[in-house]
C-alpha positions in Angstrom: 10.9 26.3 -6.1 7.6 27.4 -7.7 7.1 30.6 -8.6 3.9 31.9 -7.2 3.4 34.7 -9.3 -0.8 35.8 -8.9 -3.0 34.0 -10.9 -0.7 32.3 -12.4 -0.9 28.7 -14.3 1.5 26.6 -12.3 0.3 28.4 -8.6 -3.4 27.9 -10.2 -2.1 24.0 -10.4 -1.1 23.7 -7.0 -4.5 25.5 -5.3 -7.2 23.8 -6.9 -5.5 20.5 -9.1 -4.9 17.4 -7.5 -2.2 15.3 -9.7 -2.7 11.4 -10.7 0.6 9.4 -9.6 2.3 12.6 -8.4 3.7 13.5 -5.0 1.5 16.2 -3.2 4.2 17.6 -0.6 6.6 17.7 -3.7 4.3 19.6 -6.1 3.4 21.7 -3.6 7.0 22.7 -3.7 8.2 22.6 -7.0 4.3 23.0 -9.2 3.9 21.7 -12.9 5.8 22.0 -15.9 2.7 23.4 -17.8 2.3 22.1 -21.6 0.7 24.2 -24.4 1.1 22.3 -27.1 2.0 19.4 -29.4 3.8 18.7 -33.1 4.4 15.7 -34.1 7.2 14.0 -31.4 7.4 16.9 -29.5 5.2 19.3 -27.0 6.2 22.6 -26.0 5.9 24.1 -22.2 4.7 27.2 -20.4 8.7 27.8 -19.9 9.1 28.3 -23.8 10.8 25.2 -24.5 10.6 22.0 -26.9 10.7 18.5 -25.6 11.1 15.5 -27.5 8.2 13.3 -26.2 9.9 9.5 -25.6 7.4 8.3 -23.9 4.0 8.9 -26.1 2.7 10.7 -23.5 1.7 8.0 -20.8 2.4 5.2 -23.5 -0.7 6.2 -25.5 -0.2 9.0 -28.2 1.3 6.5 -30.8 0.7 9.3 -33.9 1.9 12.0 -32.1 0.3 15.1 -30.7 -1.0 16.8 -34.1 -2.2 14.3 -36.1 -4.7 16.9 -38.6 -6.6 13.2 -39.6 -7.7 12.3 -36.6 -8.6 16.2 -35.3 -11.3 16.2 -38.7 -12.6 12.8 -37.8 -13.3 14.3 -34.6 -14.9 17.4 -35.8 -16.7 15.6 -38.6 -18.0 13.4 -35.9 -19.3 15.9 -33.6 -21.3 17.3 -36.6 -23.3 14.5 -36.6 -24.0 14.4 -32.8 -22.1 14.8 -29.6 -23.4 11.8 -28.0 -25.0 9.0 -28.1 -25.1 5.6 -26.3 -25.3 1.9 -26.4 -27.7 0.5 -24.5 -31.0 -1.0 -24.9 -30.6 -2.3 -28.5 -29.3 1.1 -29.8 -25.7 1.6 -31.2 -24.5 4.9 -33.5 -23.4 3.7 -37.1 -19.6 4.5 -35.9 -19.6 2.0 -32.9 -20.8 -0.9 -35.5 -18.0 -0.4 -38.2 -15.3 -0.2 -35.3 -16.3 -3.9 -33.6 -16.3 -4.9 -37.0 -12.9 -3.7 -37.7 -11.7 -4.6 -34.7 -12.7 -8.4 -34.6 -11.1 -8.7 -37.8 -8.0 -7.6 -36.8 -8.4 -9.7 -33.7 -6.1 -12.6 -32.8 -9.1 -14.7 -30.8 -11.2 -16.0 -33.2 -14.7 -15.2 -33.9 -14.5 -12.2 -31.1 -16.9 -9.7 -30.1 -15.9 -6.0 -28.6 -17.3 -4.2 -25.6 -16.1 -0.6 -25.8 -15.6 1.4 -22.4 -13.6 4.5 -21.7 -10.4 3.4 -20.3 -7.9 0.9 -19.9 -9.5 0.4 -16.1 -13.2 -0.1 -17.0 -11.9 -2.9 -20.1 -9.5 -4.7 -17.8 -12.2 -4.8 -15.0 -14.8 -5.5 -17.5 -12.7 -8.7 -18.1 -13.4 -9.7 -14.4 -16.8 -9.6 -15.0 -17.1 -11.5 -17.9 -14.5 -13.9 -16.8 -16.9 -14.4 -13.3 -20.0 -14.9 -16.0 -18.5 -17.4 -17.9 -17.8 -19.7 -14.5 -21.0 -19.1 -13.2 -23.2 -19.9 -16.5 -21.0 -23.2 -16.4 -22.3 -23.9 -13.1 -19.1 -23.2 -11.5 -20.1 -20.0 -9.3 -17.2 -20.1 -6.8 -14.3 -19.8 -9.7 -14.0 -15.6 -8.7 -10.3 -15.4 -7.8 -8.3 -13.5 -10.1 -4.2 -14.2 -10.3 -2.3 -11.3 -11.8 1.8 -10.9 -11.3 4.3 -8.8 -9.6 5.3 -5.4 -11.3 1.8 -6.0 -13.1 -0.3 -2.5 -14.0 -4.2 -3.2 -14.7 -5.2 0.2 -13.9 -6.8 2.6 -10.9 -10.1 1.6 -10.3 -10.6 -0.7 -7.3 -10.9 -4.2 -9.3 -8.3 -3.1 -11.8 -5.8 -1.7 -9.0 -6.2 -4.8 -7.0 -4.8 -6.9 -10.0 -1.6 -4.6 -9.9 1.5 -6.0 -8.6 2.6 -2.7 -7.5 2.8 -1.4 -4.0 2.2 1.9 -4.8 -1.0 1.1 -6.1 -2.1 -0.9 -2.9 -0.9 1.3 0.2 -3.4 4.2 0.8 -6.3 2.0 -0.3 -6.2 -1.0 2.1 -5.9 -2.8 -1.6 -5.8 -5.5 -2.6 -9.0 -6.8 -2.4 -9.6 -10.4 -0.9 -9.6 -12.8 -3.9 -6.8 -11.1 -5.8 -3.6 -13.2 -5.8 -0.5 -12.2 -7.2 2.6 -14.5 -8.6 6.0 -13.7 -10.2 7.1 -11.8 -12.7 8.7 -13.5 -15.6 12.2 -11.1 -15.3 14.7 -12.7 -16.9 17.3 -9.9 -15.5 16.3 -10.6 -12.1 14.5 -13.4 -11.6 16.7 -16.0 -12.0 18.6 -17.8 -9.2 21.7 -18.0 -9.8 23.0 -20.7 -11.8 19.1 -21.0 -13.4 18.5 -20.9 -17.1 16.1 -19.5 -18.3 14.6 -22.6 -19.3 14.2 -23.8 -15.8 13.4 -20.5 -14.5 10.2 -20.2 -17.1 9.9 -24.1 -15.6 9.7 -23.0 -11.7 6.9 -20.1 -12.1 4.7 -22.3 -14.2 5.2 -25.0 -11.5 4.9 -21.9 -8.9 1.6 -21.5 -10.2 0.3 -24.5 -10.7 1.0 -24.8 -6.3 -0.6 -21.7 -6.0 -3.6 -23.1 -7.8 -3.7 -25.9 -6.0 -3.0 -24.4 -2.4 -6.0 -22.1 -3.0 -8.4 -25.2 -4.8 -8.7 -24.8 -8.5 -12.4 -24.3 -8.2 -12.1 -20.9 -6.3 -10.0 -19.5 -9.6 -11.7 -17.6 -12.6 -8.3 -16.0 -14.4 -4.9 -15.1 -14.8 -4.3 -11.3 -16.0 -0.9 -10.5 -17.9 0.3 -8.0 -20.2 2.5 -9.3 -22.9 5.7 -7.2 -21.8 5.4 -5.3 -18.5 4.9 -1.4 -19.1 4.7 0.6 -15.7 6.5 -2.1 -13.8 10.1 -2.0 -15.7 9.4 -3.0 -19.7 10.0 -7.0 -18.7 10.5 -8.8 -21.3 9.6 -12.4 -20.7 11.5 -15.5 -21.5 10.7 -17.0 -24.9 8.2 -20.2 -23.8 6.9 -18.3 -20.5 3.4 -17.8 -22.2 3.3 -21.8 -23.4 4.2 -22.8 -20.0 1.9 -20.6 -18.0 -1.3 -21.0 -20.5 -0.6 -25.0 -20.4 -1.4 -25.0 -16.0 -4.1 -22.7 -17.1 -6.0 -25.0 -19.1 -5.4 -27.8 -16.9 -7.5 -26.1 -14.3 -10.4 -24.2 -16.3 -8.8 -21.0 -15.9 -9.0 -18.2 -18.2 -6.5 -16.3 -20.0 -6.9 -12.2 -20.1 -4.4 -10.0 -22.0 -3.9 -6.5 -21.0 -3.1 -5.3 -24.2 -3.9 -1.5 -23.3 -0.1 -0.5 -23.4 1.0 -3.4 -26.0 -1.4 -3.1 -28.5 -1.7 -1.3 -32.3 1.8 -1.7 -33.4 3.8 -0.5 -30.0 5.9 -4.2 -29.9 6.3 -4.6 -33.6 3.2 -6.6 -34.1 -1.0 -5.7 -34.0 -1.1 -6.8 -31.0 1.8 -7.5 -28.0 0.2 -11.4 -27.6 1.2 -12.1 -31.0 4.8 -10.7 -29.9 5.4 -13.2 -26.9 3.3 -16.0 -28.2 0.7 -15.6 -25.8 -3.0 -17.4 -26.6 -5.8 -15.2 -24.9 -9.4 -15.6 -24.1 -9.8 -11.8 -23.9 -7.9 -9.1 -24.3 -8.4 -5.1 -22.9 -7.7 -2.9 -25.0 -6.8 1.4 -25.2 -4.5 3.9 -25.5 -3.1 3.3 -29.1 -6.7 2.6 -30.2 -7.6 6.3 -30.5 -3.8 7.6 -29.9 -5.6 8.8 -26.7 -7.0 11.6 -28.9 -10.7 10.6 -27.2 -11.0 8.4 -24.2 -11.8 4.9 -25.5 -11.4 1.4 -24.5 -12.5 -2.0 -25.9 -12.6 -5.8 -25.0 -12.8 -8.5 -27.0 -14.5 -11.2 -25.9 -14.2 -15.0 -27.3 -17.2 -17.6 -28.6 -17.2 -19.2 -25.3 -17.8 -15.7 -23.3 -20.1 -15.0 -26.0 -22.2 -17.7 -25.2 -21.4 -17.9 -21.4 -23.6 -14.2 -21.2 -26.2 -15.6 -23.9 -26.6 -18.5 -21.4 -26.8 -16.3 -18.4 -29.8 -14.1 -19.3 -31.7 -16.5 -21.4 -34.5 -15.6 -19.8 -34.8 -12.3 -20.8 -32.8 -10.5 -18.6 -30.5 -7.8 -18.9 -26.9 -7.9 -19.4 -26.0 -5.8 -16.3 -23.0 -3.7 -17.1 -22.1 -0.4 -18.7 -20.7 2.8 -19.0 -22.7 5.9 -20.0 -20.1 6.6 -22.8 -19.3 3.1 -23.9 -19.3 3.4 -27.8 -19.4 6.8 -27.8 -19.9 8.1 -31.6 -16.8 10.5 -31.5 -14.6 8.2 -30.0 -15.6 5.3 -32.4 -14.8 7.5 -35.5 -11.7 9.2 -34.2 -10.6 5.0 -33.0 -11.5 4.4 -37.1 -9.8 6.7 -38.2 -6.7 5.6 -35.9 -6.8 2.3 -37.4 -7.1 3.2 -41.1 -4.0 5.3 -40.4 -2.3 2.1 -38.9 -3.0 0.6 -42.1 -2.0 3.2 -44.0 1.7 3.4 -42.6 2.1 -0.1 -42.6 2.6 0.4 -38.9 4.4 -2.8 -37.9 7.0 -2.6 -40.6 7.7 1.3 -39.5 7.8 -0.1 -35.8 10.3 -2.5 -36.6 12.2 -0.5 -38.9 12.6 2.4 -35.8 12.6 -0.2 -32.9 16.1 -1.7 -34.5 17.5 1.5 -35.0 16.4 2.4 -31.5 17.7 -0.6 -30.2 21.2 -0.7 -32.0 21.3 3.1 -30.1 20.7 1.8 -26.7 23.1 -1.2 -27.1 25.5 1.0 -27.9 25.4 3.5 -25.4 25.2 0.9 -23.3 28.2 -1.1 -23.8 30.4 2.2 -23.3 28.4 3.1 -20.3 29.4 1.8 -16.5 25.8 1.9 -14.8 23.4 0.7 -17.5 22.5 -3.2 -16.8 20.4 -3.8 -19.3 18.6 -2.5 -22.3 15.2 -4.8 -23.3 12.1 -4.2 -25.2 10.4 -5.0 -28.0 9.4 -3.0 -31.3 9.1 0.6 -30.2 8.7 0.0 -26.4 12.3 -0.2 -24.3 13.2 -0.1 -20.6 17.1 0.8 -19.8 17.9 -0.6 -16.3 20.6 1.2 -14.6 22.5 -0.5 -12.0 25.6 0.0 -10.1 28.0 -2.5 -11.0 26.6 -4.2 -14.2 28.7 -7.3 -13.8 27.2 -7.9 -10.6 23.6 -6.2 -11.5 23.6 -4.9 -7.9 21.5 -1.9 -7.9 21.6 1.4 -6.3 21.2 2.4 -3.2 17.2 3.5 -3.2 18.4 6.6 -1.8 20.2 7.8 -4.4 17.2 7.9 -6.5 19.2 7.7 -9.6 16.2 7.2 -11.8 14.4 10.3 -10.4 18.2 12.4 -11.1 18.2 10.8 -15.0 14.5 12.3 -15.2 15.2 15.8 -14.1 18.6 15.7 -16.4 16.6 14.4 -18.9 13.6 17.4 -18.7 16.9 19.9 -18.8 18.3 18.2 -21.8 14.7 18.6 -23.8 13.4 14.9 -23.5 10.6 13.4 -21.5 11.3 9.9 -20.4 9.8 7.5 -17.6 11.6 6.4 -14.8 10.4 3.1 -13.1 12.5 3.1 -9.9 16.5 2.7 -11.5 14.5 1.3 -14.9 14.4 4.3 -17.7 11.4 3.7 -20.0 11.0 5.4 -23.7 8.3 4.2 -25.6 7.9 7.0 -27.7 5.2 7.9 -30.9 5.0 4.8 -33.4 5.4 7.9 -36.2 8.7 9.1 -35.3 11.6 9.0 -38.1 15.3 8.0 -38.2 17.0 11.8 -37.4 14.1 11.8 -34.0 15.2 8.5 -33.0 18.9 9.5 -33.5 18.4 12.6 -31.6 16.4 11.1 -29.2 19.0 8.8 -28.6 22.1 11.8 -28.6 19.6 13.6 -25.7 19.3 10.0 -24.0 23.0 9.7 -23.9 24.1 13.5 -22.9 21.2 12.7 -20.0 23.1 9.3 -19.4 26.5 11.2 -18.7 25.4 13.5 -17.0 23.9 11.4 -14.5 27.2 9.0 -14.3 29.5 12.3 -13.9 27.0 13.4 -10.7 27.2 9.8 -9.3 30.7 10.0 -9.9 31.5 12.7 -8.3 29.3 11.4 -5.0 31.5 8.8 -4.7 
């Protein structure tokens, strides 16, 4: 129960602070674990202790919490000015040497970036583009977006509607009509039984292809994915998913958009998470690992043919109409720079791979001498750890139990921060970390693990 000492921080919280993705009845009851700082892996709380930070944050703070580089591009930045924007043919010199950077890196050729603020405003932005490009083709009515179960696109109203979450949906009367939603490629679960994989990757392309058709092809402007599924369970998907999807896509003039905002920079062993799972985009959001989430920054980048799609649109001399007051915002741009030269500078997909096999060899091994974990998955430095409660069977826990919510708190008391997705235990934790933080990362994950089984033991 919270303390509610006067005037202090955590009864402060409760009055006047209303929490993103957070019970209010519960934090009413129980108020925040406060933070005051950050080194490195770890962050340090109100209550004196050290955490080791497995999950980046919220997926995001890939060089840790007190990177000095990126806290003197910052201030060197905000020597020059504090602000300035974008619009009406103006740009700050930062804004121009980050699309630049960024399009070389880019895996769609000849790209362009947009820059917004968050990973909400760039997948939305997507939408808008992708409803552009129909249109200037003389195909106005191609507006419906198709996105998948256990999707997460973000909070705003376009980008919440593409999530295939319910919790995303229920207090907003979301989603919105035109938003379809098909399965998630989980080769865990989605299976039936007997199913390869093979013909399982076979039955959602063909799944799709009858949704396409059941709606009419010319009422469909894209399909939204992330490479591997962050907030709804770290899914994997089946080598071949991508080929199979993106060949029923091009058959019926439908675009491609990656939501590379968790994947991206590094976090799957490669630049970018398409390049992981062989997936061919026509845009791709980007954010989080493209400033570390040390300033609030977001890009798309856009194809030739969306390039030309807006040049066609307003060739009469109108304006493009969209933007954000802060899109290419001259800080952000230098600290997103610097970000990237320190990428480079690492060699950032060799350290991911190096650390995501030692994580992975970890998990697998904790695993096979635990009774309740199902499955351990991921790729590069980004890993879910489904608990279940007979893993021959995979039949999972009784929702009740809340098992994942338990393995959280025993987790907080043990000194690591981890994500639970329902029974699905996600770490996806700084891209800088070293061998003795993984291996202590996973002794805490495995003294949380034990815990858990000895409580659920004892239930039964």
């Amino acid at each position: 129960m919270l303390k509610r000492l006067p005037n202090s921080t955590e009864a402060r919280d409760v009055l006047f602070h209303l929490h993103s993705q957070t019970n209010p009845t519960l934090h009413a009851e129980t108020g925040p674990l406060v933070m005051t700082h950050g080194e490195g892996v770890y962050v340090y709380g109100a209550d004196g202790k050290r955490y080791l930070e497995a999950m980046a944050g919220l997926w995001c703070t890939s060089l840790g919490f007190s990177d000095k580089r990126l806290k003197a591009a910052a201030m060197a930045a905000y020597d020059k000015f504090g602000f300035y924007h974008t619009f009406n043919h103006k740009a700050p010199d930062a804004v121009v040497d980050l699309a630049e950077e960024l399009v070389a890196l880019s895996p769609i050729p000849d790209a362009q970036a947009y820059f917004a603020t968050s990973g909400s405003e760039a997948t939305e932005t997507m939408v808008k583009l992708a409803w552009v490009y129909h249109a200037a083709r003389g195909k106005p009515g191609k507006r419906k977006i198709i996105a998948r179960d256990r999707g997460f696109h973000g909070s705003t109203i376009v980008a919440a509607s593409m999530c295939g979450l319910p919790r995303m949906h229920r207090e907003f009367g979301l989603p919105l009509q035109g938003f379809l939603h098909t399965h998630c490629p989980d080769p865990y679960r989605g299976p039936l039984p007997g199913e390869t994989l093979e013909a399982f990757t076979d039955r959602l392309a063909a799944d799709l292809a009858d949704m396409i058709d059941t709606e009419g092809p010319d009422t469909i402007a894209a399909f939204i994915a992330e490479p591997i599924n962050a907030g709804g369970g770290v899914v994997v998907p089946p080598k071949g998913y991508f080929a199979k999807i993106e060949a029923v896509l091009r058959r019926y003039d439908i675009l491609m958009l990656a939501d590379e905002v968790v994947c991206g920079f590094g976090r799957t062993g490669n630049w970018f998470g398409c390049q992981t799972v062989g997936m061919q985009p026509d845009m791709m959001a980007l954010a989080k690992g493209l400033s570390s989430s040390y300033f609030p920054i977001s890009a798309v980048l856009l194809s030739r043919p969306i390039r030309d799609a807006l040049t066609e649109m307003n060739k009469a001399g109108e304006l493009f109409g969209h933007g954000f007051t802060n899109s290419g915002h001259p800080v952000g741009s230098a600290v997103a720079l610097e970000t990237l030269r320190i990428y480079h500078d690492m060699d950032v997909v060799t350290h991911v791979r190096a650390m995501g096999a030692r994580l992975r060899a970890g998990l697998d091994k904790i695993a096979a001498e635990s009774s309740i974990v199902g499955q351990v998955r991921g790729e590069g430095l980004m890993f879910g750890v489904e608990l279940v409660a007979d893993s021959a069977t995979k039949a999972a826990f009784d929702p009740a139990l809340r098992v994942g919510a338990a393995f959280d708190t025993a987790a907080l008391a043990n000194g690591l921060i981890i994500r639970a997705m329902g029974d699905t235990i996600g770490l996806c934790p700084p891209l800088i970390i070293k061998p003795d933080e993984v291996d202590e990362m996973l002794d805490l994950f495995a003294r949380t693990l034990k815990t858990v089984e000895a409580k659920l033991s004892h239930r039964a």
